[in-house]
C-alpha positions in Angstrom: 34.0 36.5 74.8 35.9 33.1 74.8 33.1 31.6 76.1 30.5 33.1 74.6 32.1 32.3 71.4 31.8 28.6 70.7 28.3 29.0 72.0 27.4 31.0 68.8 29.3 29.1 67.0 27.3 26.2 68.1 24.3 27.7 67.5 25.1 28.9 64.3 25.8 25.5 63.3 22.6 24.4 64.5 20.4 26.8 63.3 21.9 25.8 59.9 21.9 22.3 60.0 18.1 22.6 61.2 17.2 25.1 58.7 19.2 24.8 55.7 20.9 21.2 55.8 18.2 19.1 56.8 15.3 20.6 54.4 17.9 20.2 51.8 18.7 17.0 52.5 14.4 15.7 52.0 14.6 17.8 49.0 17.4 15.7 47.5 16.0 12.6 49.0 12.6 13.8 47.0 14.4 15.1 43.7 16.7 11.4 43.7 13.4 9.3 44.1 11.4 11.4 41.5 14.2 11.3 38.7 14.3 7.1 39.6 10.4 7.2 39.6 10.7 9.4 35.9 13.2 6.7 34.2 11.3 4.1 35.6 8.1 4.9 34.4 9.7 6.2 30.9 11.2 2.9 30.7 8.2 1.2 31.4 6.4 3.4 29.4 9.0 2.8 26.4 8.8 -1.1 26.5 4.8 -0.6 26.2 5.4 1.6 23.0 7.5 -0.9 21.6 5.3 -3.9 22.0 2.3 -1.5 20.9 4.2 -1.2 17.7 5.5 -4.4 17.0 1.9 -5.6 17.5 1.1 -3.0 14.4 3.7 -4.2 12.3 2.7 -7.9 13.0 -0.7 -6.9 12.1 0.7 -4.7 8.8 2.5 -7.8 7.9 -0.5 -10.3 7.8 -2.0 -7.9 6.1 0.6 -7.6 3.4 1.0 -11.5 2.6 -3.3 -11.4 2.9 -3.1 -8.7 0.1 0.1 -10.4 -2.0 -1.6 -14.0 -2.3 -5.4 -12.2 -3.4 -3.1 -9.9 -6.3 -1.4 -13.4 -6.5 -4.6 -15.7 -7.1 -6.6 -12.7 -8.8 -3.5 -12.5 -11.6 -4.3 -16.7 -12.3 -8.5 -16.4 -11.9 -8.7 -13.2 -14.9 -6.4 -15.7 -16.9 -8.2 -16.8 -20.1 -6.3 -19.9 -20.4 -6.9 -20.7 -17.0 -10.8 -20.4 -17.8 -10.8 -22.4 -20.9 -8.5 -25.5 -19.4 -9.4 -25.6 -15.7 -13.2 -24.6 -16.1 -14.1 -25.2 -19.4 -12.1 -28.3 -20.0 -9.8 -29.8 -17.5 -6.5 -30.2 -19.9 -4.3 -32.0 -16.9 -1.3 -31.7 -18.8 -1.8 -27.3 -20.0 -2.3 -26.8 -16.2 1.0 -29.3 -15.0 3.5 -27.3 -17.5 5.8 -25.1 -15.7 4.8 -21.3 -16.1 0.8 -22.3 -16.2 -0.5 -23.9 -12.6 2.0 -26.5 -11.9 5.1 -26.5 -10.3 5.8 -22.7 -10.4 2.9 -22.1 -7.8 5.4 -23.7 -4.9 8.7 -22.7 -6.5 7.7 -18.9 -7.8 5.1 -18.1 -5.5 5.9 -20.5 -2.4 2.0 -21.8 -1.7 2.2 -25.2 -0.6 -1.3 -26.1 -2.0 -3.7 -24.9 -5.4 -7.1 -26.1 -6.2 -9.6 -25.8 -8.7 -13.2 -26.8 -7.8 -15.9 -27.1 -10.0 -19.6 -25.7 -9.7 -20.6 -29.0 -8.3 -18.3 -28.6 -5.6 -15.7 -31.2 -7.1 -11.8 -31.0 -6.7 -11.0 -31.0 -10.7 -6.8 -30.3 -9.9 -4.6 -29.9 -6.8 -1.2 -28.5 -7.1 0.5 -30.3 -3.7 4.0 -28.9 -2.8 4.4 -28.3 -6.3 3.4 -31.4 -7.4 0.1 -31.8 -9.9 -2.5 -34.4 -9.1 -5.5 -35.4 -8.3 -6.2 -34.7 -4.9 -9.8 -33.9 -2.7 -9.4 -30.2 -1.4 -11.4 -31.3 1.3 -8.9 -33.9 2.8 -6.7 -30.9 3.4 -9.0 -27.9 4.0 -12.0 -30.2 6.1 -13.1 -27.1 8.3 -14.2 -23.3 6.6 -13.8 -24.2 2.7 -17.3 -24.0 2.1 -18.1 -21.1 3.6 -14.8 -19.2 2.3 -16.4 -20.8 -1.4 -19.4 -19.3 -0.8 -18.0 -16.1 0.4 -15.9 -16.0 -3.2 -19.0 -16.8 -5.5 -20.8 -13.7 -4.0 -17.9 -11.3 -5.0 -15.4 -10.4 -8.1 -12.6 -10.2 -6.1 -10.7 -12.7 -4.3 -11.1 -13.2 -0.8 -8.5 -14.4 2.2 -9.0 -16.0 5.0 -6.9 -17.9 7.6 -8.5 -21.6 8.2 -7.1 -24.6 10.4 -6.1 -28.0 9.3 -5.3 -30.3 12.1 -2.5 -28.4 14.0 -1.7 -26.1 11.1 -2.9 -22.5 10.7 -3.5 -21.8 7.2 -3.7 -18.6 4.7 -6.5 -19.5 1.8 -7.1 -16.9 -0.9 -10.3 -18.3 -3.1 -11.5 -16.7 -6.3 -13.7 -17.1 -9.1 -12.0 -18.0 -12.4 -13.8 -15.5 -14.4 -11.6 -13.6 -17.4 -12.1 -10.1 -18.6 -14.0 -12.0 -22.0 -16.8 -13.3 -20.0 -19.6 -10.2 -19.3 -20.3 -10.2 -15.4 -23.3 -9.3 -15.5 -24.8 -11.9 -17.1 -22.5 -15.0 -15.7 -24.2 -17.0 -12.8 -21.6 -16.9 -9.6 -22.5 -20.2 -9.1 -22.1 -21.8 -12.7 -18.2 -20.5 -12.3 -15.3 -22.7 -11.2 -12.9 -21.7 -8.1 -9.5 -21.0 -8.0 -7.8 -21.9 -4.6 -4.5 -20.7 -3.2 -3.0 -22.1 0.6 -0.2 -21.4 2.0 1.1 -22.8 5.5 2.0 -20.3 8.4 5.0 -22.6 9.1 8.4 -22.1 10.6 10.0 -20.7 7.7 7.5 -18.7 6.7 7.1 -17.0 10.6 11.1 -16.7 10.3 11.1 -15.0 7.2 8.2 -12.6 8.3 9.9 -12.1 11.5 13.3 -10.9 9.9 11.3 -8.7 7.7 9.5 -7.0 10.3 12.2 -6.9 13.3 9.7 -9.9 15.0 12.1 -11.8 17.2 11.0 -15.5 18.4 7.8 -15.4 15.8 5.8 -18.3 16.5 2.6 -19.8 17.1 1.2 -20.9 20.5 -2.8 -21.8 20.8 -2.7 -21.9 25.2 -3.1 -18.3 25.9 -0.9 -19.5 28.8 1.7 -19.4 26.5 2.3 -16.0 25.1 5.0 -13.5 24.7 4.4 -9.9 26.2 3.6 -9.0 22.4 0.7 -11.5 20.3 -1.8 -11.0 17.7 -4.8 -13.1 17.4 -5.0 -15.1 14.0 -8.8 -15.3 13.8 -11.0 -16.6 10.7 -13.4 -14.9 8.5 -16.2 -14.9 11.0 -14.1 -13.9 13.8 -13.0 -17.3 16.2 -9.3 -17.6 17.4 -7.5 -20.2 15.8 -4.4 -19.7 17.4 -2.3 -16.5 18.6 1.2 -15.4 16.5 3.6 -14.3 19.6 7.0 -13.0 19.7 9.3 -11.5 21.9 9.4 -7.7 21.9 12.4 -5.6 22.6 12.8 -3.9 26.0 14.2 -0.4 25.2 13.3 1.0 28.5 15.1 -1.8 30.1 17.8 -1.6 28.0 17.8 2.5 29.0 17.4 1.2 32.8 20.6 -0.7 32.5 22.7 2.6 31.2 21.5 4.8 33.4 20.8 3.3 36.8 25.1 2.6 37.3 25.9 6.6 36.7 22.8 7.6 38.1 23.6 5.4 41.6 27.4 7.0 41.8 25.9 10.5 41.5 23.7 9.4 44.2 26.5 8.1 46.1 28.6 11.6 45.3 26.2 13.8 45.7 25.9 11.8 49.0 29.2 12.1 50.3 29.6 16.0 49.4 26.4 16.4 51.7 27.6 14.5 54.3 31.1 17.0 54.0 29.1 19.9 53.9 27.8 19.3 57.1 30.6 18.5 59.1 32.3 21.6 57.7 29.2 23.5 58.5 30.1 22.5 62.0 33.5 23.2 62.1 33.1 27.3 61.4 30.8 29.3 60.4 33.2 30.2 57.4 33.0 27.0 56.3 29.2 26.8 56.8 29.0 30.1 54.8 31.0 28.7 51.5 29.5 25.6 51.3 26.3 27.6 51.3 27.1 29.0 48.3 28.3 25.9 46.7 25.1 24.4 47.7 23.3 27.2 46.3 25.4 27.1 43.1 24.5 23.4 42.3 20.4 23.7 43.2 20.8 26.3 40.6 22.9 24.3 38.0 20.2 21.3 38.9 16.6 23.8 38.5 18.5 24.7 34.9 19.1 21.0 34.0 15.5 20.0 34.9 14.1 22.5 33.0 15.7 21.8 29.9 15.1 18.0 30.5 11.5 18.9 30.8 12.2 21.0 27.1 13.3 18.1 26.1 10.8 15.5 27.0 7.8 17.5 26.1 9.2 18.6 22.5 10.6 14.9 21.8 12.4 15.9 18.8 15.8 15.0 17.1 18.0 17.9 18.2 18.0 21.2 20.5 18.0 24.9 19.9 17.8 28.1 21.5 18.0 31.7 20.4 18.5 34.9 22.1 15.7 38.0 22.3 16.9 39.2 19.0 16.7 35.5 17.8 20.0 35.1 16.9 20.6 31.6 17.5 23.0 31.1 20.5 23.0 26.8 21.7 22.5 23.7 19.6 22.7 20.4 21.1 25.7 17.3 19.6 22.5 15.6 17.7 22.5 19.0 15.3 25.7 18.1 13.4 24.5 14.7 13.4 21.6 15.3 11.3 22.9 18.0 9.3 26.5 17.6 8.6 26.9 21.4 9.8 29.1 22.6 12.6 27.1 24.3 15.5 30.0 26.9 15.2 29.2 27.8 12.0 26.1 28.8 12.8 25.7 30.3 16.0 25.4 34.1 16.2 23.1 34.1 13.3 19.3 35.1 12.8 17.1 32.4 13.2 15.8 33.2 9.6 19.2 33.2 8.4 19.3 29.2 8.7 15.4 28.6 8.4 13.2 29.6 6.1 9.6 29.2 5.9 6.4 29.7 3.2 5.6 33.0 3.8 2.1 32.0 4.5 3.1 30.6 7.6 1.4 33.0 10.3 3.0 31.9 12.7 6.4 32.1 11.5 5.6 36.1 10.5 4.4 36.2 13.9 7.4 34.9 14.9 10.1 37.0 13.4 8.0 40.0 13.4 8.2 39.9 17.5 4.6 39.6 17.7 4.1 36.2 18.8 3.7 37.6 22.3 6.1 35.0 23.7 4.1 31.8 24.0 5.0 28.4 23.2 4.4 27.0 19.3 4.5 23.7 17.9 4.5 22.5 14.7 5.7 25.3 12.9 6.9 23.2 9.4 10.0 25.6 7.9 12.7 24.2 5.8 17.1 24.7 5.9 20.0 23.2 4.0 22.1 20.4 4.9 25.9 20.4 4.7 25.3 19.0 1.3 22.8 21.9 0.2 20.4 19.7 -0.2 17.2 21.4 1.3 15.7 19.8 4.2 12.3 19.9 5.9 11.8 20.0 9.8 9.4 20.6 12.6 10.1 23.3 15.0 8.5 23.5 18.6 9.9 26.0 21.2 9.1 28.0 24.9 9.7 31.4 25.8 12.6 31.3 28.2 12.3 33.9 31.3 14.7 35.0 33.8 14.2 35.4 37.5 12.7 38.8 36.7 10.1 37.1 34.4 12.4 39.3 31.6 11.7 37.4 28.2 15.9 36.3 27.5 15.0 34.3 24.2 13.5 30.9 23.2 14.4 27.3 23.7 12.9 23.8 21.4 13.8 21.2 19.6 13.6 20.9 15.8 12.4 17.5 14.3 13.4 16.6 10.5 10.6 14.9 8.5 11.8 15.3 5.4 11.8 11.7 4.5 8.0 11.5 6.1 7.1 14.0 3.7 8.7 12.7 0.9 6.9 9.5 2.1 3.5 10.8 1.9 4.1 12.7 -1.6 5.2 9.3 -2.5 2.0 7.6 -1.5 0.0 10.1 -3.3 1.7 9.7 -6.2 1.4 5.8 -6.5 -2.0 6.1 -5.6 -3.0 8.0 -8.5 -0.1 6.7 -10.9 0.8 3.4 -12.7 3.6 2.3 -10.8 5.1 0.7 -14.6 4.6 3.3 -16.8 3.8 6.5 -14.6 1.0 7.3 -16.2 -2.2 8.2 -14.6 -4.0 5.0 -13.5 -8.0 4.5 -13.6 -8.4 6.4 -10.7 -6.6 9.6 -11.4 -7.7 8.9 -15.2 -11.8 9.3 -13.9 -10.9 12.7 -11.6 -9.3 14.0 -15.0 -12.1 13.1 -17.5 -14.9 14.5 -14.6 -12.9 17.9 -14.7 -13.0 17.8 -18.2 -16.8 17.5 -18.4 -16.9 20.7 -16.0 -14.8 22.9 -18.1 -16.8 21.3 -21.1 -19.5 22.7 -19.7 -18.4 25.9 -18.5 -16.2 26.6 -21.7 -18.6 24.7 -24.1 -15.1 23.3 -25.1 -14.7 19.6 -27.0 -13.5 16.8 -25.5 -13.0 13.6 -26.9 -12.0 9.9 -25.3 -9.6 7.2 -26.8 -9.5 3.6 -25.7 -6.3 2.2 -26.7 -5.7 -2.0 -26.4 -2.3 -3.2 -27.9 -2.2 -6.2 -30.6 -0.5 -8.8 -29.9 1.2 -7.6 -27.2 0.0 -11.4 -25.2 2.1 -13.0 -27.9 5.1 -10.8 -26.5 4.7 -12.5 -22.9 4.1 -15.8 -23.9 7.2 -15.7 -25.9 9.3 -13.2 -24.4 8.4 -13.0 -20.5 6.8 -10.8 -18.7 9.6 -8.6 -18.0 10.0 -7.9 -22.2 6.2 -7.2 -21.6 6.7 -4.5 -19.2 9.0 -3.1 -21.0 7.3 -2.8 -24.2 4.6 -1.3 -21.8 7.2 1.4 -21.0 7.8 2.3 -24.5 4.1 2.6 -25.5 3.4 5.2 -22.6 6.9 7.0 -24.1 5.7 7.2 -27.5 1.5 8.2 -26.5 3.2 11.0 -24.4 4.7 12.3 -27.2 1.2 12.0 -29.6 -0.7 14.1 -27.1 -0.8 18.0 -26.2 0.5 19.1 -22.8 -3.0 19.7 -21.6 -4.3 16.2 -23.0 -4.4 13.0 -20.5 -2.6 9.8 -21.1 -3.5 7.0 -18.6 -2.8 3.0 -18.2 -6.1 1.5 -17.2 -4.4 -2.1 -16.7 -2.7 -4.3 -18.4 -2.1 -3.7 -22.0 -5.6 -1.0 -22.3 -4.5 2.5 -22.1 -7.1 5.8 -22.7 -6.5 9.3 -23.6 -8.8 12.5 -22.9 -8.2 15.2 -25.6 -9.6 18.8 -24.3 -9.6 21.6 -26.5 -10.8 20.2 -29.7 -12.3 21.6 -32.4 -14.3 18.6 -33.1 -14.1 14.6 -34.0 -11.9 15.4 -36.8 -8.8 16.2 -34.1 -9.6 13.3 -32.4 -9.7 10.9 -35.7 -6.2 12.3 -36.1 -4.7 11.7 -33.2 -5.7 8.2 -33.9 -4.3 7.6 -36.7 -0.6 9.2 -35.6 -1.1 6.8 -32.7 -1.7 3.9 -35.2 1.4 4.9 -37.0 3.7 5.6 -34.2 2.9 2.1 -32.5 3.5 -0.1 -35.6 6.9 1.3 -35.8 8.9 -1.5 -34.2 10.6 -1.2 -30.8 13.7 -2.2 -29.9 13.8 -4.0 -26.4 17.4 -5.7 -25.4 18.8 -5.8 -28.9 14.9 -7.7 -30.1 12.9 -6.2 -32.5 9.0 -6.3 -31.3 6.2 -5.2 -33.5 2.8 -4.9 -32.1 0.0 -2.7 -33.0 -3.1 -0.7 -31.5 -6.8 -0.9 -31.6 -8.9 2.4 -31.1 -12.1 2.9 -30.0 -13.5 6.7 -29.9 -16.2 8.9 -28.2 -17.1 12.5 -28.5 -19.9 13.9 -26.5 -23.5 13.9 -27.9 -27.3 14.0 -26.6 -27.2 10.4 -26.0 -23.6 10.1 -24.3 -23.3 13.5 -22.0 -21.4 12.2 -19.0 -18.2 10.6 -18.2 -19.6 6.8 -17.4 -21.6 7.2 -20.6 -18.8 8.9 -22.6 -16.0 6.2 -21.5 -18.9 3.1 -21.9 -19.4 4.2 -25.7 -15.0 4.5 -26.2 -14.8 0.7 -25.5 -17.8 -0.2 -27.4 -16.1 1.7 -30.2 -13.1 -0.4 -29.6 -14.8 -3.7 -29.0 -16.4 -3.0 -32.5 -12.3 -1.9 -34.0 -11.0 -5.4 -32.3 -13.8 -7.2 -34.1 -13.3 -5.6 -37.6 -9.5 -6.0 -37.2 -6.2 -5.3 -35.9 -4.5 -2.0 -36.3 -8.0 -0.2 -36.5 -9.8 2.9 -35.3 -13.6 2.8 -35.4 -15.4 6.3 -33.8 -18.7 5.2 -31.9 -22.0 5.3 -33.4 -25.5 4.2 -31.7 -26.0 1.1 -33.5 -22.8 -0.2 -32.0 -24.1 -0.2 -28.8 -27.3 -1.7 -30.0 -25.5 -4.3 -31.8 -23.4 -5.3 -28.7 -26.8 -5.5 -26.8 -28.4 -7.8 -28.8 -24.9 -10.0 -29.5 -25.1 -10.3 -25.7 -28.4 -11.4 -25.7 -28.2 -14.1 -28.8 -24.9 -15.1 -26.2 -27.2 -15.4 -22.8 -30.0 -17.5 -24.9 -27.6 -19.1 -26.4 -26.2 -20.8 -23.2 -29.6 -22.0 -22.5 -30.4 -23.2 -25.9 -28.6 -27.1 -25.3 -30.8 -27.8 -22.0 -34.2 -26.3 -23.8 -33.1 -28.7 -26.9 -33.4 -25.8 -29.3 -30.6 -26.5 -31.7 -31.3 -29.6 -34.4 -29.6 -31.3 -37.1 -30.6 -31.3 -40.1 -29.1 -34.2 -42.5 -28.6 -33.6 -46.2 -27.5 -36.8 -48.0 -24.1 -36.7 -50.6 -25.1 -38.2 -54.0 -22.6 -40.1 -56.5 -23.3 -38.6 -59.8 -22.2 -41.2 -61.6 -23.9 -43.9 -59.6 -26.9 -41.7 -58.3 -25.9 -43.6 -55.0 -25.9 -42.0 -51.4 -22.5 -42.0 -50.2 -22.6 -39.9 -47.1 -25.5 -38.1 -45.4 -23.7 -33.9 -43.8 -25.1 -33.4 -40.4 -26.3 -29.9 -40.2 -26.6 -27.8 -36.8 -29.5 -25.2 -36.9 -30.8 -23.2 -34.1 -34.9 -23.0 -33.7 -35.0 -19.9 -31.6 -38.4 -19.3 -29.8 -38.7 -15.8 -30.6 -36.2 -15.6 -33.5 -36.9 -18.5 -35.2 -34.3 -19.9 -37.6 -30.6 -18.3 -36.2 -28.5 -19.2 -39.2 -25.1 -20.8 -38.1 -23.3 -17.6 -39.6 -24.7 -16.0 -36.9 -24.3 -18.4 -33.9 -21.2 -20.1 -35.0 -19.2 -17.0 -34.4 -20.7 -16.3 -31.0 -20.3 -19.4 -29.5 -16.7 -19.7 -30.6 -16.1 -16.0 -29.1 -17.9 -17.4 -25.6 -16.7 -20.5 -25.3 -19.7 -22.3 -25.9 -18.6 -24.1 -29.5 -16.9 -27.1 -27.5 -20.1 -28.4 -25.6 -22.3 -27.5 -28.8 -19.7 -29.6 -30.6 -20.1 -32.3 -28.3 -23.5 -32.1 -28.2 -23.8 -32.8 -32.3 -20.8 -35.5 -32.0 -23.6 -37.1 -30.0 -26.6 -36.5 -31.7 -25.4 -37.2 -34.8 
């Protein structure tokens, strides 16, 4: 027996070392290099993500300045000063002033170089570094102007392109100076002048983008040799690569690399060492081999549990865990819970999963979910709202498994809960400004049309009145040429306060831009309602408002449209409102003029005197006519009138009571009045 003894021993030893030790051993050489492999490639994978998204936000922020200098150049080209002293008639010293298109174009708006070039293709004014003068566009913009020019005559608004000067990269934003006065439709692209904006993509303005956007080391390189991990072409308006805008990205997974690897290399180490003792006790008695058996056993355990809930984890990517029992009675939450909510996990463990979330109770899943009929299968997405500490009501995400025993028993569920409150309140935010003046609140032109197309359906349906108000403020311009723009918006915020309170809840009070609101009236009983709402609308605005301890009085012109035979649809309906108001500007401030179908008529042909009337100097259609000035007492001649008459082909005689008016309202009395300074 003494003999025989250390031989089973021995081969007890054996057998386990052979069996057990070594098989364990590959496994945790296996489980060590997959985990490395895992937070290698995570890192790897992170440091992609982060230069994918940088490369979005460099791309979101060329877009922004793009967008910020065409709202920038449009707000100067729909100017009608701008048209009557930079395109009209180049008045040098209007444009220099401070506030018009001088200096304010650097200091305010930070664009190195303005421009305004006539038809023929000549620089008229240069705004350089904030300087006026007289300056050649061309000398600084030699490559893409004319194209980007050409590109601007054949659309209303403003386009932006990036161009190259030299070693510079430049942003252009070119317009055509065109106010809201001048009709569209009948102006020649080509007869109008251009208003140019450039600004240089220079060191401080890469720095400044870069701080805004987290870009660190923003610069540009034109080698491709040259670039960051992280770069964004910066290509012209028909596609070419000027140069490339480069920066260096952050490195999260390396970042992760360097926390991990240190701990993760001891455990190695440890776990190691304890395998290494394991085995020689496993040798020393079977005892020995026995218990560390266990332990082993114990800790592949404790590791399969921790791998699975890392798996949980990773999969469900959210910002803390859960887990509930079978009755769902919530029973873990991980350190990241009080984090988010400000609640202890104490407090709340033991309780129903209802108990803490809550959901619509349209949410099928959810029913399915409490009702125990979800037949135990993974969901995602399953949108349910709780209460912070704060009991302020919170939205999240859930996502969770089934969580099985080793008897494939169902023990309860296991996910992660993500909060997107702020993402929702985001998007709700986005859908509001879309369809909302961002001043006033109101309804803005898009929201305005969706409005006045579902009144036309119930119209129809109901056989119900509707009736539409164009509103345009008077002398509200002189409030910000005086005052500033900020007493101008407001006075804008007042007006929308006070039209509220004119209308009925189910009416529609919108800001179409600048100082032009409209209003939809539904429910009326006929044009008298809608004459009355007028004329409380005309009273309310001449009562004077009180801005910053200033007293501002302004009134309202109103033009109005009810639905007939010849106007039955909303572009027709809305057309024949701001003819009506056209006609209530022309007859006065303060006035309210209803359409009627000789307005429109009368507009039509005052557009066509104004088209024929542009043509009438080259065809040599107007004449003077000379009528002498006679001393009675001396029956001598002591002065001869010149007077302008208009010989219209068609027409014949235009008086000058007709004309006169026109060409002052269009702009055309200067060249006319040239003209007869010359002739005469």
């Amino acid at each position: 027996m003494l003999r025989v003894t250390p031989q089973i021993s021995s081969l007890s030893s054996e057998t386990f070392t052979r069996r057990i030790v070594m098989p364990m051993a590959g496994m945790i050489v296996v489980a060590v290099g997959l985990v490395l492999a895992f937070v290698v490639v995570s890192a790897d994978g992170q440091n992609r993500l982060e230069v994918s998204s940088s490369t979005k936000l460099a791309e979101t922020a060329l877009n922004v300045n793009q967008r910020q200098m065409g709202r920038n150049l449009r707000d100067y080209a729909v100017w009608e000063d701008v048209y009557h002293n930079l395109h009209v008639n180049v008045d040098f010293d209007w444009a220099a002033t401070d506030g018009n298109v001088g200096a304010n174009i650097y200091e305010g708006l930070g664009y190195e170089m303005a421009f305004v070039i006539n038809p023929e293709g000549e620089t008229t004014y240069a705004v350089i570094d904030g300087i006026p003068q007289k300056a050649n566009a061309l000398d600084f913009l030699p490559e893409g102007l004319d194209g980007l020019i050409a590109a601007g005559r054949a659309q209303v608004k403003p386009v932006v392109s990036l161009l190259e000067s030299g070693s510079d990269v430049l942003m252009v934003a070119v317009n055509s100076i065109l106010p809201p006065s001048i009709d569209k439709a009948t102006t020649d692209p080509a007869s109008l002048s251009m208003l140019i904006f450039v600004k240089q993509l220079d060191e401080t303005f890469l720095t400044r983008m870069g701080d805004e956007y987290l870009l660190e080391g923003l610069h540009i390189v034109r080698d491709p040799a040259l670039l960051q991990p992280a770069s964004v072409p910066l290509m012209d308006s028909a596609g070419t690569i000027l140069a490339y805008l480069t920066w260096t990205p952050a490195t999260p997974g390396y970042e992760l690399l360097s926390l991990l690897l240190p701990p993760l290399g001891i455990a190695i180490l440890i776990l190691a060492a304890f395998a290494w003792q394991v085995v020689n006790n496993a040798r020393r008695s079977t005892s020995a081999l026995e218990d560390s058996a266990r332990v082993v056993e114990s800790y592949a355990q404790t590791l399969q549990e921790s791998e699975a809930r890392f798996r949980d984890v990773a999969e469900a990517s959210s910002d803390w865990i859960w887990e509930c029992d079978p009755d769902l009675r919530l029973i873990y939450f991980s350190a990241r819970f009080s984090e988010v909510t400000g609640i202890s996990a104490a407090s709340v463990l033991g309780k129903p999963l209802e108990q803490f979330f809550s959901s619509d109770s349209e949410t099928d899943g959810w029913a399915q979910l409490l009702e125990g009929t979800h037949e135990h299968s993974t969901f995602r997405d399953l949108r349910c709202f709780y209460r912070d500490v704060s009991g302020n009501s919170r939205i999240c995400r859930l996502a969770g498994r089934p969580i099985f025993d080793a008897t494939r028993g169902f023990i309860g569920y296991r996910g992660t809960a993500t909060d997107i409150t702020e993402e929702v309140e985001a998007q709700a935010r986005a859908n509001h400004l879309a369809l909302h003046d961002a001043l006033t609140g109101l309804p803005n032109r898009v929201l305005f049309r969706e409005r006045l197309d579902g009144a036309f359906e119930g119209k129809r349906r109901d056989t119900q009145w509707i009736s539409v108000l164009c509103l345009d403020l008077d002398h509200f311009k002189e409030v910000n040429d005086t005052l500033g723009h900020g007493f101008g918006d407001a006075l804008l915020v007042k007006v929308a306060e006070r039209l509220r309170l004119c209308v009925r809840p189910g009416d529609t009070v919108a800001r179409l831009g600048g100082d032009e609101f409209a209003i939809i009236q539904v429910g009326v009983n006929g044009p008298d309602e809608a004459a009355a709402l007028s004329l409380r609308i005309v009273d309310i605005i001449k009562e004077p408002f009180i801005i910053e301890g200033q007293e501002l009085h302004i009134g309202v012109s109103i033009g109005a449209a009810v639905p007939d035979e010849t106007n039955n649809d909303p572009d027709k309906l809305l057309k024949c409102a701001d003819i009506a108001l056209y006609r209530a500007k022309q007859t006065g401030r303060g006035t309210v003029r209803f359409f009627e179908p000789r307005m429109d008529n009368e507009l039509q042909a005052r557009k066509s005197l104004e088209y024929e009337m542009r043509h009438a100097l080259g065809r040599e259609e107007f004449v003077l006519n000379y009528q002498p000035l006679i001393d009675l007492r001396t029956q001598r001649v002591t002065a001869v009138e010149a007077l302008l008459r208009w010989h219209h082909p068609e027409h014949g005689l235009v008086s000058p009571e007709i004309f006169i008016p026109i060409a002052e309202k269009c702009g055309l009395i200067t060249p006319i009045s040239e003209w007869v300074l010359r002739t005469a």
